[in-house]
N, CA, C and O atoms as a Tripos MOL2 file, in Angstrom:
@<TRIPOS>MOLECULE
protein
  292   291    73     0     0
PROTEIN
NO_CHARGES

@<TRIPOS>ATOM
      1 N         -21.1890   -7.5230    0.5390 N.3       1 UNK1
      2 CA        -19.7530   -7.4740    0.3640 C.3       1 UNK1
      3 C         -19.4020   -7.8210   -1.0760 C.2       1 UNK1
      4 O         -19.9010   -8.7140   -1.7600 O.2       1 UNK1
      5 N         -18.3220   -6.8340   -1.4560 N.am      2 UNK2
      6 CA        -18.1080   -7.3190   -3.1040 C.3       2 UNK2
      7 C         -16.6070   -7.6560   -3.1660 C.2       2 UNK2
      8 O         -15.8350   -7.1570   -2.3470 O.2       2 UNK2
      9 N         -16.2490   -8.3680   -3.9790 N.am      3 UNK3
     10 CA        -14.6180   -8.7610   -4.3370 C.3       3 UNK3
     11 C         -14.0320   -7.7050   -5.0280 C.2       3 UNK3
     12 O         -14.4130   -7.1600   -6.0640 O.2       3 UNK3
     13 N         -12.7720   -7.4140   -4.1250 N.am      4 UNK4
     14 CA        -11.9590   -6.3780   -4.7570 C.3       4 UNK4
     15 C         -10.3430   -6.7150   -4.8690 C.2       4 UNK4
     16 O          -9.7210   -7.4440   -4.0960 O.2       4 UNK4
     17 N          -9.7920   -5.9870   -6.0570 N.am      5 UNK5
     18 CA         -8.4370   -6.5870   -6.3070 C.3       5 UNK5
     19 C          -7.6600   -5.5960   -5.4870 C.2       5 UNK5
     20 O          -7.7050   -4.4420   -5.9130 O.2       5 UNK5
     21 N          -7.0540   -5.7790   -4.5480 N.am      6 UNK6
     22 CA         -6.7620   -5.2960   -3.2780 C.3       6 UNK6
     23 C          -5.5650   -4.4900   -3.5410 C.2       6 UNK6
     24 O          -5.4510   -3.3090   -3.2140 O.2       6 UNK6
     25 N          -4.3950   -5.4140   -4.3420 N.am      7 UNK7
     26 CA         -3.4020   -5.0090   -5.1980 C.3       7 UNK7
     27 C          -3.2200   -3.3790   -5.7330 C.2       7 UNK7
     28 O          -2.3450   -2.5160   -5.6640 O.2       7 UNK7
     29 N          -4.8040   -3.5290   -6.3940 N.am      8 UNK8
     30 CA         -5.0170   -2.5550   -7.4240 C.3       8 UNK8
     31 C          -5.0830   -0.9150   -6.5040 C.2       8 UNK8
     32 O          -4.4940    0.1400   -6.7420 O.2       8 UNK8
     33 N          -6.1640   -1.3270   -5.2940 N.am      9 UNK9
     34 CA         -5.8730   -0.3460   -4.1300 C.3       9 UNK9
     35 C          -5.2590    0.4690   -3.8090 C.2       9 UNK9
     36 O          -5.3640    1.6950   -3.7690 O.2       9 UNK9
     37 N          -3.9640   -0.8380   -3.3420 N.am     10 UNK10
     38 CA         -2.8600   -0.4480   -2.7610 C.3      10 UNK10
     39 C          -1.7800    0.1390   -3.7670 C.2      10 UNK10
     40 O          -0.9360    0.7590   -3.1200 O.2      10 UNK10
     41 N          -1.5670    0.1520   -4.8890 N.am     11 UNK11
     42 CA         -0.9340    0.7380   -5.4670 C.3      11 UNK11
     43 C          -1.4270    2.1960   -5.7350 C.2      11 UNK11
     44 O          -0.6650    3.1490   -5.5660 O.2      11 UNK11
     45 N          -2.6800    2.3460   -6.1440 N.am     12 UNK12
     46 CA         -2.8910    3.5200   -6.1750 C.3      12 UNK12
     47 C          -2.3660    4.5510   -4.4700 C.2      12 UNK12
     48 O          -1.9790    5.7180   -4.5250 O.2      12 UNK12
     49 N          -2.4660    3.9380   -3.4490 N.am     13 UNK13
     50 CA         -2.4500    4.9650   -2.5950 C.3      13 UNK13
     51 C          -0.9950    5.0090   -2.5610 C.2      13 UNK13
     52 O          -0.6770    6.0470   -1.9800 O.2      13 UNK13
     53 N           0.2260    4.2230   -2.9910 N.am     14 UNK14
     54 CA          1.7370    4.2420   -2.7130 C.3      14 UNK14
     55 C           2.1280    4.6380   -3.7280 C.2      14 UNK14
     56 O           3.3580    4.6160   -3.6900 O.2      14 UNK14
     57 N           1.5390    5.2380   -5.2480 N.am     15 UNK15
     58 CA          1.4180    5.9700   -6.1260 C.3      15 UNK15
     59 C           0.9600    7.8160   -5.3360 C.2      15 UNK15
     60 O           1.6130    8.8480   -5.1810 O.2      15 UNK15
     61 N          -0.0240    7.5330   -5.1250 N.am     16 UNK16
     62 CA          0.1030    9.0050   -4.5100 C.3      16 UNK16
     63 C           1.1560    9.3740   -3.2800 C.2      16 UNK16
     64 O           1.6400   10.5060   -3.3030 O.2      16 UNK16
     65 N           1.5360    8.4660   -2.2010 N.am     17 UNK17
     66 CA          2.5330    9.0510   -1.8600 C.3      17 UNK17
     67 C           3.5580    9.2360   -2.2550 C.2      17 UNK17
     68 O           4.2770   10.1390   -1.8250 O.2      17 UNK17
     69 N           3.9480    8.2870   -3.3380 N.am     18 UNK18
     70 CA          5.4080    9.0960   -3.9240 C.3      18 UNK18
     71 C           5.1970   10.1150   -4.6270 C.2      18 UNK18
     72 O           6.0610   10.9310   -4.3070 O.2      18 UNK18
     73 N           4.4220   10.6130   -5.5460 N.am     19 UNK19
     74 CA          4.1580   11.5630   -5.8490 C.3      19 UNK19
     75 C           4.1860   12.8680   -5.0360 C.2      19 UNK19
     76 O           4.4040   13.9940   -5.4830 O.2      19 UNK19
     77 N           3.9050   12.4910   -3.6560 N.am     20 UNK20
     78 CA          3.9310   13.9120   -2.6590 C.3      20 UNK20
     79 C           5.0200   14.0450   -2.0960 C.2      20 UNK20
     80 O           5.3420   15.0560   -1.4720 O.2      20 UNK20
     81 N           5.8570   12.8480   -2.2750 N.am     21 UNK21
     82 CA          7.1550   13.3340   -1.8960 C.3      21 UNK21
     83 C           8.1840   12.5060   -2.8530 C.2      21 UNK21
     84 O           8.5250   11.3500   -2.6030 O.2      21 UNK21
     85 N           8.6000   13.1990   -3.9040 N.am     22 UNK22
     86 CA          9.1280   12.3540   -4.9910 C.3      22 UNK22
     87 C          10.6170   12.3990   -4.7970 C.2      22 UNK22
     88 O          11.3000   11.9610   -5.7230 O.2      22 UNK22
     89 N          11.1370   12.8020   -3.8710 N.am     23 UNK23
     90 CA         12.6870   12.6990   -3.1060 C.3      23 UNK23
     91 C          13.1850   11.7960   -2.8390 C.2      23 UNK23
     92 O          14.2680   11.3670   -3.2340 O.2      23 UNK23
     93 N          12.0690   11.1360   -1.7280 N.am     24 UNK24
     94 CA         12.2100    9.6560   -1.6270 C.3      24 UNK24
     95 C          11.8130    8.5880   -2.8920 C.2      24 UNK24
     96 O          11.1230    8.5540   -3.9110 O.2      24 UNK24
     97 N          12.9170    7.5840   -1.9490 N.am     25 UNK25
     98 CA         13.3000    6.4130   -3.4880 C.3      25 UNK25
     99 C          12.4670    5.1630   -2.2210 C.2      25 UNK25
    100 O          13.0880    4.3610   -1.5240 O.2      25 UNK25
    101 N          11.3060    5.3120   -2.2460 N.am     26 UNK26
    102 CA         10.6430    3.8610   -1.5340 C.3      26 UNK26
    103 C          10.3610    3.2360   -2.5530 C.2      26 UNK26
    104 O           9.9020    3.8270   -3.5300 O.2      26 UNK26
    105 N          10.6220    1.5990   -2.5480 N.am     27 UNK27
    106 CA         10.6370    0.7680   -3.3660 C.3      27 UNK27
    107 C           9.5330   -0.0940   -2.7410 C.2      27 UNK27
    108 O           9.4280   -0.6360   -1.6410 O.2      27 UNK27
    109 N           8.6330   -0.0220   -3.9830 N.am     28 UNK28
    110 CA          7.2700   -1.1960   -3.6410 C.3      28 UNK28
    111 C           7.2700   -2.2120   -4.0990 C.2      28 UNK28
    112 O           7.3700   -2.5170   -5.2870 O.2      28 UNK28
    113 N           7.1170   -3.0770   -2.8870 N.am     29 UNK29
    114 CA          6.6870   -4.1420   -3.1030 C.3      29 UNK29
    115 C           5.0800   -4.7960   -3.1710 C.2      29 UNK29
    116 O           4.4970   -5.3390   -2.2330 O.2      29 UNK29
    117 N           4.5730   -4.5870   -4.5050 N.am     30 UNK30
    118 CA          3.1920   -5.2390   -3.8040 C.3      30 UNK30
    119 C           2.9600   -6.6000   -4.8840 C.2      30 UNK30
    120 O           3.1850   -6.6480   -6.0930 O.2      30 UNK30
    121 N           2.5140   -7.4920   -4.1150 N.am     31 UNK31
    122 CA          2.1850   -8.8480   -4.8540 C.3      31 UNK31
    123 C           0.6530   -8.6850   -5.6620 C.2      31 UNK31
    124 O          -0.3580   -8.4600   -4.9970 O.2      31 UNK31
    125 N           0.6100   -8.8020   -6.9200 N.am     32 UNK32
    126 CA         -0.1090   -8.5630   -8.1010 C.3      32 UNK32
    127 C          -1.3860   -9.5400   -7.4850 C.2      32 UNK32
    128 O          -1.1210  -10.3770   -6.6220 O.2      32 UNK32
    129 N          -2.6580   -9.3850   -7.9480 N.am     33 UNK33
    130 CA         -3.4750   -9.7090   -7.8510 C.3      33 UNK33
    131 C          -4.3030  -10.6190   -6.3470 C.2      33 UNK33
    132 O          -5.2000  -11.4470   -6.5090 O.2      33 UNK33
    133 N          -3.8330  -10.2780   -5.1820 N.am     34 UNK34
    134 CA         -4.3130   -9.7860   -4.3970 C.3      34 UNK34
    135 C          -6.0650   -9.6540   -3.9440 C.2      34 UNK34
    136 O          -6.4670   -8.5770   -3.5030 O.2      34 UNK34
    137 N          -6.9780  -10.7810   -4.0920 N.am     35 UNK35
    138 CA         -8.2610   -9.8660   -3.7240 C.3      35 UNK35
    139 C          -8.8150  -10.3140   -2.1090 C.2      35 UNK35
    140 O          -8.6550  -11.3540   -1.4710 O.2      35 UNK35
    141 N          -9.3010   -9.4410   -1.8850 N.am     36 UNK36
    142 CA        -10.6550   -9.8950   -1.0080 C.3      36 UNK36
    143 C         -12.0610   -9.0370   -1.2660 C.2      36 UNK36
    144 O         -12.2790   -8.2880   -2.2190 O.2      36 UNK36
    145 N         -13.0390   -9.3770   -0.0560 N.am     37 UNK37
    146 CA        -13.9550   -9.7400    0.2620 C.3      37 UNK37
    147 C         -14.0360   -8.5900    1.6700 C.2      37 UNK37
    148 O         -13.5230   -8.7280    2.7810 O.2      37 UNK37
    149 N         -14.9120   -7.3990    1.1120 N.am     38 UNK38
    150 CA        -15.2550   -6.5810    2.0490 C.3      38 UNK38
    151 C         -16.1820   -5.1550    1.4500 C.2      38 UNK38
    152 O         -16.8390   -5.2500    0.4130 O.2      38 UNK38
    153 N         -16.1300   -3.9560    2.1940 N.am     39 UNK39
    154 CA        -16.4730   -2.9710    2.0990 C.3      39 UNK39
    155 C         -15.6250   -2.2270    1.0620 C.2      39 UNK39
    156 O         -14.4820   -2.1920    1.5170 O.2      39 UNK39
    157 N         -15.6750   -1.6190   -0.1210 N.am     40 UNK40
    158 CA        -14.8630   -1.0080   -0.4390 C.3      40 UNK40
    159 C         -14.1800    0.2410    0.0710 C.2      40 UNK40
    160 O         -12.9630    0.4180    0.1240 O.2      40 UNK40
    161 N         -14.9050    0.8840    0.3520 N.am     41 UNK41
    162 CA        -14.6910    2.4590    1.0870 C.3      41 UNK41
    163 C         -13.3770    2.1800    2.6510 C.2      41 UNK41
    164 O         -12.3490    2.7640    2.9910 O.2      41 UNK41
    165 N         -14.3580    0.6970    3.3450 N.am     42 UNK42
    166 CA        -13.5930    0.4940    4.6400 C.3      42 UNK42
    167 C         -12.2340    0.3510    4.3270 C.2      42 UNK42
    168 O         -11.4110    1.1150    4.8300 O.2      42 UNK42
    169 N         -11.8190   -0.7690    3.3560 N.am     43 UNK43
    170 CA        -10.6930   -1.5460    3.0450 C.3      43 UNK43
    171 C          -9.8910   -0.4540    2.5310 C.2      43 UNK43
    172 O          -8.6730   -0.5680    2.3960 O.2      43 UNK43
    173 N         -10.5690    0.6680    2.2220 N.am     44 UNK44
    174 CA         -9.4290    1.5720    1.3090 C.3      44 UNK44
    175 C          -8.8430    2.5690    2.4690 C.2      44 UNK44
    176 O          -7.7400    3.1150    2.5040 O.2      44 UNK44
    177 N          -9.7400    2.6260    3.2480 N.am     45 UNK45
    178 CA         -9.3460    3.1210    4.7890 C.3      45 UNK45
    179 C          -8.2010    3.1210    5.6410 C.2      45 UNK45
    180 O          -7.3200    3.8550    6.0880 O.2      45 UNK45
    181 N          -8.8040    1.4680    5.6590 N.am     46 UNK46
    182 CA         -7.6160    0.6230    6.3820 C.3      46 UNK46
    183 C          -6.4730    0.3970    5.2540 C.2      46 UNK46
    184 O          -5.6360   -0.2700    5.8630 O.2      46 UNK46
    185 N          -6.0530    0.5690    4.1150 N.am     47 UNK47
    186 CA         -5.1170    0.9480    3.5010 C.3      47 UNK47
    187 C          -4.2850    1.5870    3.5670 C.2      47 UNK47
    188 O          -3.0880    1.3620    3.7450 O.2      47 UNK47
    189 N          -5.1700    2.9840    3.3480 N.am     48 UNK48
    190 CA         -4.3990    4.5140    3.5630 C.3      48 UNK48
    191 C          -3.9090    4.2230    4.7800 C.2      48 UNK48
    192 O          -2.6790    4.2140    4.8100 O.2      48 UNK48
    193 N          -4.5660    3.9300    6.0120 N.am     49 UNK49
    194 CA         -3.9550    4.0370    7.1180 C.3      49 UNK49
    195 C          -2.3370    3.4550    7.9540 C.2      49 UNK49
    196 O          -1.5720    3.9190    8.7990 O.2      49 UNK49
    197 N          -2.4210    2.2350    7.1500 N.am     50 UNK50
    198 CA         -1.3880    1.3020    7.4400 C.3      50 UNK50
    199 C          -0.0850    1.7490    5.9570 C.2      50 UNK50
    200 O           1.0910    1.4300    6.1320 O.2      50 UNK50
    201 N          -0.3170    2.1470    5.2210 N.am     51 UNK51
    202 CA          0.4970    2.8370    4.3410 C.3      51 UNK51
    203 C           1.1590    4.1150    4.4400 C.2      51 UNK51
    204 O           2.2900    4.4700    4.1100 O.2      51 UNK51
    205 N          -0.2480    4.9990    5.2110 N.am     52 UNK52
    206 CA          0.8330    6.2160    5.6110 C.3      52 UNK52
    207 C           1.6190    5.9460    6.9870 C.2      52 UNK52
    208 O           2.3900    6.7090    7.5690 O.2      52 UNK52
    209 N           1.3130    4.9720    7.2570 N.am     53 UNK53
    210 CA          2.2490    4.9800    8.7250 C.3      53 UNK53
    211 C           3.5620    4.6250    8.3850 C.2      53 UNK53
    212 O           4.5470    5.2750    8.7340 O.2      53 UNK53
    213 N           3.6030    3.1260    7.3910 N.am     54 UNK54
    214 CA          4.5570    2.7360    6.8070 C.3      54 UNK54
    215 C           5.5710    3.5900    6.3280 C.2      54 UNK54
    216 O           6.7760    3.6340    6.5790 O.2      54 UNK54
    217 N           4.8220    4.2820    5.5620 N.am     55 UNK55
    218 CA          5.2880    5.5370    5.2530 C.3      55 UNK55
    219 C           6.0380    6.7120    5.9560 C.2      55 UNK55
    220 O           7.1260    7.0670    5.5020 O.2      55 UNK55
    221 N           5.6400    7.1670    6.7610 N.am     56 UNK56
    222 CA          5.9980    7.6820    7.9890 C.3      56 UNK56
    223 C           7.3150    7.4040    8.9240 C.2      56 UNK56
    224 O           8.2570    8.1190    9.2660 O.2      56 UNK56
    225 N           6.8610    5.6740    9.2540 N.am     57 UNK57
    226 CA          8.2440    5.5710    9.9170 C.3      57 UNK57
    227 C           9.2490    4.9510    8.8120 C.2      57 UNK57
    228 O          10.2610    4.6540    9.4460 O.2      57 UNK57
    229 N           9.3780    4.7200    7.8660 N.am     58 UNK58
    230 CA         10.5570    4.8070    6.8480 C.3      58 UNK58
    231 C          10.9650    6.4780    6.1760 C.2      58 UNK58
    232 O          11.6330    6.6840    5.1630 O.2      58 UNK58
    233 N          10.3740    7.4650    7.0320 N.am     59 UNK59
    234 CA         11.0890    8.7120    6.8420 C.3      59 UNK59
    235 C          12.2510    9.2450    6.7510 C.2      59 UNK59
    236 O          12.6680   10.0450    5.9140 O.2      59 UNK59
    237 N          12.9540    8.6120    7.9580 N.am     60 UNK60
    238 CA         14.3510    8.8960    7.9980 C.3      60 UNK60
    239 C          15.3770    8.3670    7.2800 C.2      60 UNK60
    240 O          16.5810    8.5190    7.4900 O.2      60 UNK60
    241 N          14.5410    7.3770    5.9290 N.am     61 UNK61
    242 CA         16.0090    7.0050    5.0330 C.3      61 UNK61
    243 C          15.5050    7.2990    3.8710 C.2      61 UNK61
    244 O          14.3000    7.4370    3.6580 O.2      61 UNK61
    245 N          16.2960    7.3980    3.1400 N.am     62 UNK62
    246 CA         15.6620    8.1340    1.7410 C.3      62 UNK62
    247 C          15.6940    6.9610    0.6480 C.2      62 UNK62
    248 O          15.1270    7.0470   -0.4410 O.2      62 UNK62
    249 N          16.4920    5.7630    1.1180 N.am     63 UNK63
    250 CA         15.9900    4.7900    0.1020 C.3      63 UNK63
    251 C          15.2310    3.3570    1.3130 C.2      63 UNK63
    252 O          15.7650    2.9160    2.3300 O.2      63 UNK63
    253 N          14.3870    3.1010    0.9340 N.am     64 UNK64
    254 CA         13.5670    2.0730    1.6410 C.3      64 UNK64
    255 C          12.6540    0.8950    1.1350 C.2      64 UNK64
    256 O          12.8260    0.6230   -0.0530 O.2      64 UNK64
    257 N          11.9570    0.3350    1.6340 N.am     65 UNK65
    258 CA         11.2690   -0.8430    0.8650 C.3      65 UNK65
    259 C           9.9450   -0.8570    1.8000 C.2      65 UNK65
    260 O          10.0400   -1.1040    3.0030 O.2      65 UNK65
    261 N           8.6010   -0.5520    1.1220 N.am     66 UNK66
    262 CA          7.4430   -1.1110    1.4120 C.3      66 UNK66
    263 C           6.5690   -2.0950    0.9080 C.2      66 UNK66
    264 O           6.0090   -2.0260   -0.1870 O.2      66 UNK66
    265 N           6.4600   -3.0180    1.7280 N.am     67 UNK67
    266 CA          5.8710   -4.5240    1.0550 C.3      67 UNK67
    267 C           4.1260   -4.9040    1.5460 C.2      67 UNK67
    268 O           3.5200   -4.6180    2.5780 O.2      67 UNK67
    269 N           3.7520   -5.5510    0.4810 N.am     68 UNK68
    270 CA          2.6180   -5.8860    1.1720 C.3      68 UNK68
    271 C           2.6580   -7.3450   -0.1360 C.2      68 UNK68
    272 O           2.7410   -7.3320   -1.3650 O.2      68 UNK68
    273 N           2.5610   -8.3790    0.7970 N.am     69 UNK69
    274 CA          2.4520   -9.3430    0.1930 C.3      69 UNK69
    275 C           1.2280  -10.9810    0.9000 C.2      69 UNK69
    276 O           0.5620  -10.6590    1.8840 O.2      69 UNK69
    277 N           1.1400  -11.6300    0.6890 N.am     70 UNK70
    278 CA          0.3460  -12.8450    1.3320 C.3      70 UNK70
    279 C           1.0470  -13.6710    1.6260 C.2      70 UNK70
    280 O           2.0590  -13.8160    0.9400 O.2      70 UNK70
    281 N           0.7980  -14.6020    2.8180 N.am     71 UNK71
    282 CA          1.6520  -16.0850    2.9560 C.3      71 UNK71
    283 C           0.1810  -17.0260    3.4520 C.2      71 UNK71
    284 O          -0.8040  -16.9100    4.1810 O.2      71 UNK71
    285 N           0.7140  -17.8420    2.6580 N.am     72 UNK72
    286 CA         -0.2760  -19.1050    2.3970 C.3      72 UNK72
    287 C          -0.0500  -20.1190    3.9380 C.2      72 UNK72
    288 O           1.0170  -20.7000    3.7400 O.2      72 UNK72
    289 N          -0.4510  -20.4370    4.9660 N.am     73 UNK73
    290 CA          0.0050  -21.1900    6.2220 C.3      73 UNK73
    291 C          -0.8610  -22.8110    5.5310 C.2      73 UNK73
    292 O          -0.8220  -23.8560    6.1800 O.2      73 UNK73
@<TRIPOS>BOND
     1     1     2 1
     2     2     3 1
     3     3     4 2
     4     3     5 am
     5     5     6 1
     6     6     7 1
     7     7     8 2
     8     7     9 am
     9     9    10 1
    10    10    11 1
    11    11    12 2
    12    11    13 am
    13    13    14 1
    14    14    15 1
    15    15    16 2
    16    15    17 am
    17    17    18 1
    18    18    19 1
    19    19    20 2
    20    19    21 am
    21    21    22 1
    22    22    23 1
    23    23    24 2
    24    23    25 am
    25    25    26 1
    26    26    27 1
    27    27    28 2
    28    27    29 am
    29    29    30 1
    30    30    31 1
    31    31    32 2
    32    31    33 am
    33    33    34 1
    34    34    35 1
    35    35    36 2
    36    35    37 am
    37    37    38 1
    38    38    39 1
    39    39    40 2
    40    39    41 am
    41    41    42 1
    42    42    43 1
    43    43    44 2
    44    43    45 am
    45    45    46 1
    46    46    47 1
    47    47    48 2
    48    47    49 am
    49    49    50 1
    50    50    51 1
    51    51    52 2
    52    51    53 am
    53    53    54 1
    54    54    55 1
    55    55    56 2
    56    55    57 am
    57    57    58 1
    58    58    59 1
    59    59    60 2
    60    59    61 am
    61    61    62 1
    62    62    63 1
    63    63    64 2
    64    63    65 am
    65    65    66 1
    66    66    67 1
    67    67    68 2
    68    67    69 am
    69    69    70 1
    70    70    71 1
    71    71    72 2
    72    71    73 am
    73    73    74 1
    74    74    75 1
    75    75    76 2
    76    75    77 am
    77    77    78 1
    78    78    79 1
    79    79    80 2
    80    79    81 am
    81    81    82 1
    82    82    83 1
    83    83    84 2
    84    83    85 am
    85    85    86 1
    86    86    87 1
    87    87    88 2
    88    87    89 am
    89    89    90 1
    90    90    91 1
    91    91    92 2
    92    91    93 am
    93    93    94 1
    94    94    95 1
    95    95    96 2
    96    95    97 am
    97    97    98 1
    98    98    99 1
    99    99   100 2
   100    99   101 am
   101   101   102 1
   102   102   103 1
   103   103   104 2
   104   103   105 am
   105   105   106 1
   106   106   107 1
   107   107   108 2
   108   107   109 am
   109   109   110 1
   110   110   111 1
   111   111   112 2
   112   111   113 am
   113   113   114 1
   114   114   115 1
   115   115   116 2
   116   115   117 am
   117   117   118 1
   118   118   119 1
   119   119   120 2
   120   119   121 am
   121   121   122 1
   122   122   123 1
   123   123   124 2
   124   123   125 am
   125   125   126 1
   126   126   127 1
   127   127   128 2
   128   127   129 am
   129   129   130 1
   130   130   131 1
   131   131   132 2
   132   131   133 am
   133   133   134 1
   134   134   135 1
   135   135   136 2
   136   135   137 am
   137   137   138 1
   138   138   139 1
   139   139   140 2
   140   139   141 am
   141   141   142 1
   142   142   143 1
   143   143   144 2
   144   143   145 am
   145   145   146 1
   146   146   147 1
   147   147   148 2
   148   147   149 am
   149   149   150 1
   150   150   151 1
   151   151   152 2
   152   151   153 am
   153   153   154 1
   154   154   155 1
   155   155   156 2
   156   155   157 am
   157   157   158 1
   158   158   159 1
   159   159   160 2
   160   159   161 am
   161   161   162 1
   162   162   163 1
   163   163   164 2
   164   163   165 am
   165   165   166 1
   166   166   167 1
   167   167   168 2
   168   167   169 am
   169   169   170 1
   170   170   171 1
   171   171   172 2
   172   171   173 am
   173   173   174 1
   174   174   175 1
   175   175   176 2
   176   175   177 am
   177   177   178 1
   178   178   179 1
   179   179   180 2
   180   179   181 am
   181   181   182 1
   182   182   183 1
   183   183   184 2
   184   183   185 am
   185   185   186 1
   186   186   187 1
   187   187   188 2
   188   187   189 am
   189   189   190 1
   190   190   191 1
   191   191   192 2
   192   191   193 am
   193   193   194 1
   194   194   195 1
   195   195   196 2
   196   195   197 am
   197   197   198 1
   198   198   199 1
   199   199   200 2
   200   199   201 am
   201   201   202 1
   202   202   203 1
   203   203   204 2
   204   203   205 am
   205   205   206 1
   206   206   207 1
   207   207   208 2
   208   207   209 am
   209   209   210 1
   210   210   211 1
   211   211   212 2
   212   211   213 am
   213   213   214 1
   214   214   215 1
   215   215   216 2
   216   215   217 am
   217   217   218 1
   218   218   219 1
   219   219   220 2
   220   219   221 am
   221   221   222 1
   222   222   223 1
   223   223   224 2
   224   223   225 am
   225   225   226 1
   226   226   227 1
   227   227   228 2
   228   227   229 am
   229   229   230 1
   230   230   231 1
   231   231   232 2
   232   231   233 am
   233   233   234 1
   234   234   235 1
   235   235   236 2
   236   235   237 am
   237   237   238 1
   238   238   239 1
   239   239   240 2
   240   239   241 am
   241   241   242 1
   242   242   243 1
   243   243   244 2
   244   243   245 am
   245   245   246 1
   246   246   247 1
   247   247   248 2
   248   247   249 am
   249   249   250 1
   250   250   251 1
   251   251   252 2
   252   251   253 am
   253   253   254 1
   254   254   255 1
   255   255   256 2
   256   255   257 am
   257   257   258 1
   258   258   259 1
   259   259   260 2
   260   259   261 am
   261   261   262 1
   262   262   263 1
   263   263   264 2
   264   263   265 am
   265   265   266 1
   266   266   267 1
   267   267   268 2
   268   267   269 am
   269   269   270 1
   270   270   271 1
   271   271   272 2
   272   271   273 am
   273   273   274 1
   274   274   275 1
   275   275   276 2
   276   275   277 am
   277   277   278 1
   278   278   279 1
   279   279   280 2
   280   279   281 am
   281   281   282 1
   282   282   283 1
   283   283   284 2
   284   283   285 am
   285   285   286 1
   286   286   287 1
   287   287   288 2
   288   287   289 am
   289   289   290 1
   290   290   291 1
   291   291   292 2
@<TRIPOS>SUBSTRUCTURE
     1 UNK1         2 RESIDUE 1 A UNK
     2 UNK2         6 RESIDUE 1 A UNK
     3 UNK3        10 RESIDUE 1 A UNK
     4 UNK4        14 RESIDUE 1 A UNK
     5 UNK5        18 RESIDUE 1 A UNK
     6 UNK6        22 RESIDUE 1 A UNK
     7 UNK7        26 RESIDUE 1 A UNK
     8 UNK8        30 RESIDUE 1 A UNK
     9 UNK9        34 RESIDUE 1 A UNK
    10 UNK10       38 RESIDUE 1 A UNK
    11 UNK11       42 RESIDUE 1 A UNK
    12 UNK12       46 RESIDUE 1 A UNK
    13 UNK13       50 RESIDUE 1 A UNK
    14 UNK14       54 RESIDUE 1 A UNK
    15 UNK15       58 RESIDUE 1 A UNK
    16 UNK16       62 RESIDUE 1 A UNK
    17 UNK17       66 RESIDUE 1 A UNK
    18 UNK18       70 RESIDUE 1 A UNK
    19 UNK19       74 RESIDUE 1 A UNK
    20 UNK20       78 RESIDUE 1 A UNK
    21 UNK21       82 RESIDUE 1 A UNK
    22 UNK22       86 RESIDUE 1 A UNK
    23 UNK23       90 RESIDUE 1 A UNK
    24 UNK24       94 RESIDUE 1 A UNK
    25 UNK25       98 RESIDUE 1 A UNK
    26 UNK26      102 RESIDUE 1 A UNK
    27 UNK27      106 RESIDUE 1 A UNK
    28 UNK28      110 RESIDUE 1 A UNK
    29 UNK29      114 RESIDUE 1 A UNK
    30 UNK30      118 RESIDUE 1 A UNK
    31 UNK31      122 RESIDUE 1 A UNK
    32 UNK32      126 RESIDUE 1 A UNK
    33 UNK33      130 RESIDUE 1 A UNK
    34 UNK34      134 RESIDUE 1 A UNK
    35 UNK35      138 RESIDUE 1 A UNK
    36 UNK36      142 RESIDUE 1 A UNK
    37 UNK37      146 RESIDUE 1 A UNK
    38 UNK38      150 RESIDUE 1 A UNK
    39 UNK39      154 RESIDUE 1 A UNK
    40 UNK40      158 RESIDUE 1 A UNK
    41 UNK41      162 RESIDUE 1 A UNK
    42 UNK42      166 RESIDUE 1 A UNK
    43 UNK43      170 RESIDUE 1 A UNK
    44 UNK44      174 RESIDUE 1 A UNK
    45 UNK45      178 RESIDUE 1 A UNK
    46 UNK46      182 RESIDUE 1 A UNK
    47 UNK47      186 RESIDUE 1 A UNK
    48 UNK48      190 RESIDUE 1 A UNK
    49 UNK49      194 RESIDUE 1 A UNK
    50 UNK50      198 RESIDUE 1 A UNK
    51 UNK51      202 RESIDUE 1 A UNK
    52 UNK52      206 RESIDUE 1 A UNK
    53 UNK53      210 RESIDUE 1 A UNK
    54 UNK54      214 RESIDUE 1 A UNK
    55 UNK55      218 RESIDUE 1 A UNK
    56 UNK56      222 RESIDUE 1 A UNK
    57 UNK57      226 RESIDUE 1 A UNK
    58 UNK58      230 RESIDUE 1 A UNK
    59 UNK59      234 RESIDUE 1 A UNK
    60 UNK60      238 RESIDUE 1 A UNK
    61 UNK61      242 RESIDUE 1 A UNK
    62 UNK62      246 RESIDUE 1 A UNK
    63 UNK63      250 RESIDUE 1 A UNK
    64 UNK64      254 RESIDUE 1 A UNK
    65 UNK65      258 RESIDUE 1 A UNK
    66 UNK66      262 RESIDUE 1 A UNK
    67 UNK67      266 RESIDUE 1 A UNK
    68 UNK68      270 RESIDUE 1 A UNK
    69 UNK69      274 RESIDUE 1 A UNK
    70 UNK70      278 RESIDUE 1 A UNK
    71 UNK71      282 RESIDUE 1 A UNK
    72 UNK72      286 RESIDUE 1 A UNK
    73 UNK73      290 RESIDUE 1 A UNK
């Protein structure tokens, strides 16, 4: 397992979806530096996956907010 800046990831894939649909005004939220501890290939997986959904069901408004952030318990 190698350390990855998770951040860095996730922006790239909410970079390509606005790009595929540059109509919409989704506003990202992602908290900067971000890492863990995994597979790279998996984690980018489980990225895409939970991003295009996000994605998906904030369809029906054309201005929106997607966040991905940490809370410390």
């Amino acid at each position: 397992m190698i350390k990855l800046i998770f951040s860095a990831i996730t922006q790239e894939i909410a970079q390509q979806l606005s790009e595929n649909e540059p109509e919409r005004q989704v506003q990202w939220l992602i908290s900067p530096h971000l890492i863990v501890s995994g597979d790279a290939q998996l984690l980018r997986i489980v990225m895409e996956n939970l991003l295009n959904n996000a994605w998906k069901l904030t369809s029906t408004k054309i201005q929106e907010k997607i966040e991905l952030s940490c809370i410390f318990l």
